[in-house]
C-alpha positions, 0 to 999 in steps of 0.5 A: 040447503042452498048455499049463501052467496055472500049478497044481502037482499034489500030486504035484509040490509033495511031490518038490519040498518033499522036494527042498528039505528035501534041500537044507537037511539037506545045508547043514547038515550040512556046516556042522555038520561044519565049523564045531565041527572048526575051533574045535576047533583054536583055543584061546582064552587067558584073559589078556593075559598067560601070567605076564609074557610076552604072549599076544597075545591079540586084543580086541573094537573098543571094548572096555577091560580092565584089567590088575593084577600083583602080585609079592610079590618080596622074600621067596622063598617056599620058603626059610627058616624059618616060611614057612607062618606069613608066608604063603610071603612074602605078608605082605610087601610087593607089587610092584604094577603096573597097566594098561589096554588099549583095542581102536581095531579088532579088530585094533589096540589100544593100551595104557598100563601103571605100574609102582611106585616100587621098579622105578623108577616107568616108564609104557609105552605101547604100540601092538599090531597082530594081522596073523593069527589063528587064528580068522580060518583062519590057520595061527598067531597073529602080532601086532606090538608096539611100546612106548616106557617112561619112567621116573620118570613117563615122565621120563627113561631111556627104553626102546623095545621091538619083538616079535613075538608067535608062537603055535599052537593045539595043538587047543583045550587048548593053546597055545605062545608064542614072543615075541623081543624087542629092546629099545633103552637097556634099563637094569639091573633094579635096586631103586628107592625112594620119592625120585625123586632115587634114580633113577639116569640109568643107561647104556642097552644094548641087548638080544635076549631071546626067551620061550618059553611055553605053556598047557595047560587041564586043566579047561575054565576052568582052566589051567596055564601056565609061561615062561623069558625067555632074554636072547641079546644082552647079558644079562651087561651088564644082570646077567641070568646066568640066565633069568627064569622062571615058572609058575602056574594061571590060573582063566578065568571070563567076562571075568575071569581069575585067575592064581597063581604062582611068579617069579623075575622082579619086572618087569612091563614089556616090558623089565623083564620079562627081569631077575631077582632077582639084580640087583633083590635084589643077590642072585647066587643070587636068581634060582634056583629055590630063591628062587621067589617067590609072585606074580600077575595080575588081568585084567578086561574092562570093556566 
């Protein structure tokens, strides 16, 4: 057997190059063919927030966005005469609330959000946990929330909050939510004022309330999205005879989004976010369709 003298012949460096490119066409082939399929099926919410119910929306390690609602809710926006000359309500006062949301990992974040004077100044704080997501190959999004709020300042009246965020991706154009939520010494949503002696050291009761929502992108970087947040377990005792609900478009652009709508729900916390106009307007029918107010949201990443 003649020895090999360590020398390929050109014959043999062309097959083998034409192996290797072979090798390489197929690679990346397969990943091309992969890769595009699967976030195909994952849509990317543009909020923290549907309108009022959470997206579950995971964030960057070290990352800090901000969060702004405002819901102009003392005038309904259909009802009544010169709606058009009065903005539809907006040159009335706004109920304006506002937050910030850090990302400690990618998969845990905590959060601190305030709500003014009239829903009885509350501070929440709040810490969130992503446990699957889509992204990552599992089959729904899952995060875990818990939230403590006080009152006045996180003075008095407190509320503890635990839910559970469901979500799928309906291809990359849609998702829904599903969010039950049960919140202990929920207090009635009910109108507050500048003095802090006004605020009242109401009973708490405890309540289930589940939201439903879903978004839709009919542009790549605008969607419709709409909510009902349904109470189940003493709604009637905290004044909620009829579910708050909302609906609205929301403009996707980087790491800003904008979200504009209609609300029958003036709170923004994860308790108050359940209450209607009826009990915050002392109003019983404040709270139908016919009342709708204009409203919306503001988020930023910082960083």
């Amino acid at each position: 057997m003649p020895a090999w003298s360590g020398k390929l012949t050109d014959v043999q460096i062309d097959t083998l190059a034409r192996y290797v490119k072979s090798l390489a066409v197929q690679s990346g082939s397969t990943l091309s063919n992969r890769n595009p399929q699967e976030k195909q099926k994952v849509y990317n919410p543009g909020d923290d927030m549907l309108f009022s119910l959470p997206t579950g929306r995971a964030v960057d390690q070290n990352s800090l966005t901000v969060n702004f609602t405002h819901r102009f809710a003392y005038d309904p926006a259909t009802q009544g005469a010169s709606r058009g000359a009065e903005l539809f309500g907006l040159d009335n006062f706004s109920l304006s609330s506002f937050g910030f949301r850090y990302g400690v990992t990618d998969r845990l974040s905590v959060d601190v959000w305030r709500s003014p004077s009239f829903l009885d100044r509350p501070i929440q704080l709040m810490a969130a946990y992503n446990v699957l997501d889509e992204h990552r190959g599992a089959p729904f999004n899952f995060a875990v929330r818990v939230s403590v709020e006080g009152q006045d300042n996180f003075k008095k009246n407190y509320t503890e909050n635990i839910e559970g965020i469901f979500s799928r991706s309906i291809t990359s154009r849609a998702q829904f939510y599903v969010v039950p939520t049960m919140s202990f010494n929920d207090r009635e949503l009910l109108m507050g004022s500048l003095d802090s002696s006004s605020i009242r050291d109401t009973r708490g009761i405890n309540a289930f309330s589940t939201g439903f929502g879903l978004a839709v992108d009919v542009r790549p970087t605008v969607a419709l999205v709409g909510e009902i947040i349904p109470t189940f377990v003493n709604g009637p005792e905290l004044g909620i005879h009829r579910p708050a609900f909302a609906f609205g478009i929301q403009k996707k652009i980087y790491r800003h989004a904008f979200t504009f709508g209609f609300s029958n729900n003036p709170g923004a916390t994860v308790s108050q976010r359940a209450g209607t106009e009826a009990t915050f307007l002392s109003r019983p029918s404040a709270d139908t369709p016919s009342h709708l107010y204009l409203g919306f949201d503001i988020t930023r990443r910082i960083y």
